[in-house]
C-alpha positions in Angstrom: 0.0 0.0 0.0 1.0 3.6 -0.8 0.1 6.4 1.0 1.1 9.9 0.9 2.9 9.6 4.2 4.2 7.7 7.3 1.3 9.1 9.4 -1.3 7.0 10.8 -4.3 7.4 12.5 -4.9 4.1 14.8 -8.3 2.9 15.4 -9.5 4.7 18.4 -13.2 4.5 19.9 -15.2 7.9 18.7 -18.6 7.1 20.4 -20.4 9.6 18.1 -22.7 7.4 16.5 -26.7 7.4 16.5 -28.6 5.1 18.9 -28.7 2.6 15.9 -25.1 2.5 16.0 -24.8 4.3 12.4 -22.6 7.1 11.1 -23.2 10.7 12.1 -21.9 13.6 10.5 -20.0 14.2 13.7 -17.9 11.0 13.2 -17.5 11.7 9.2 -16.3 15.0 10.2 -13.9 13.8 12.8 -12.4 11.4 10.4 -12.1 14.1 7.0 -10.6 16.7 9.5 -7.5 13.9 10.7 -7.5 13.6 6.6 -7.3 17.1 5.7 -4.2 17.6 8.2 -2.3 15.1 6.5 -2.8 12.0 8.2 -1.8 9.5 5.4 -3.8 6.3 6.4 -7.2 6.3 8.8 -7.8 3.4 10.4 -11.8 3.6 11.1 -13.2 2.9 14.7 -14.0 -0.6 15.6 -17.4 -1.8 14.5 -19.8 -4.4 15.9 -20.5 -7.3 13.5 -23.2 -8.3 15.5 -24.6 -5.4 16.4 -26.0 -4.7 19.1 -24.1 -8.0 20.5 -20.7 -7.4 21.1 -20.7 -4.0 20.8 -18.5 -1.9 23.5 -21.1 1.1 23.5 -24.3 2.0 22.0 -22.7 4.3 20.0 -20.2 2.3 18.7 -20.2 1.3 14.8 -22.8 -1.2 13.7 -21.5 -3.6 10.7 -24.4 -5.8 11.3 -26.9 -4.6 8.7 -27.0 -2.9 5.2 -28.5 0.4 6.4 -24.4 1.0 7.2 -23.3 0.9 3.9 -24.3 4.7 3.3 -22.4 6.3 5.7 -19.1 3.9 5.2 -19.5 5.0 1.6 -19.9 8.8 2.4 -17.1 8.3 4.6 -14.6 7.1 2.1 -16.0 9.4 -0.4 -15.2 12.4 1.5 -11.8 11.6 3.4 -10.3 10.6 -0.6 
């Protein structure tokens, strides 16, 4: 993999999304800020698979369902 630099953002725990576990703009707009000051390569938040099982928080990540697709997508879109 290439990046643009040796910067990396680690996965850390942002707790910013909605009570269904999906992407706010808060958490899209944490991650395209660390972007926009050069970080080279994000490394998203963990997610729950199971979601709600397993999950650390209620606001963590859910990967459990389709309706997540939408904000990973508007995620990448914008932090590119």
């Amino acid at each position: 993999m290439v990046t643009r630099n040796r910067v990396v953002m680690p996965a850390m725990d942002q707790n910013l999304c909605d009570d269904a576990g999906l992407l706010t703009e808060a958490n899209i707009g944490h991650y395209v800020q660390r972007a926009r000051g050069g970080v080279g390569l994000l490394i998203v938040e963990t997610g729950a698979v199971a979601y709600p099982v397993g999950a650390t928080s209620r606001h963590q990540p859910n990967l459990a369902t389709d309706d997540c697709i939408t904000g990973f997508a508007e995620l990448a879109d914008r932090v590119h």
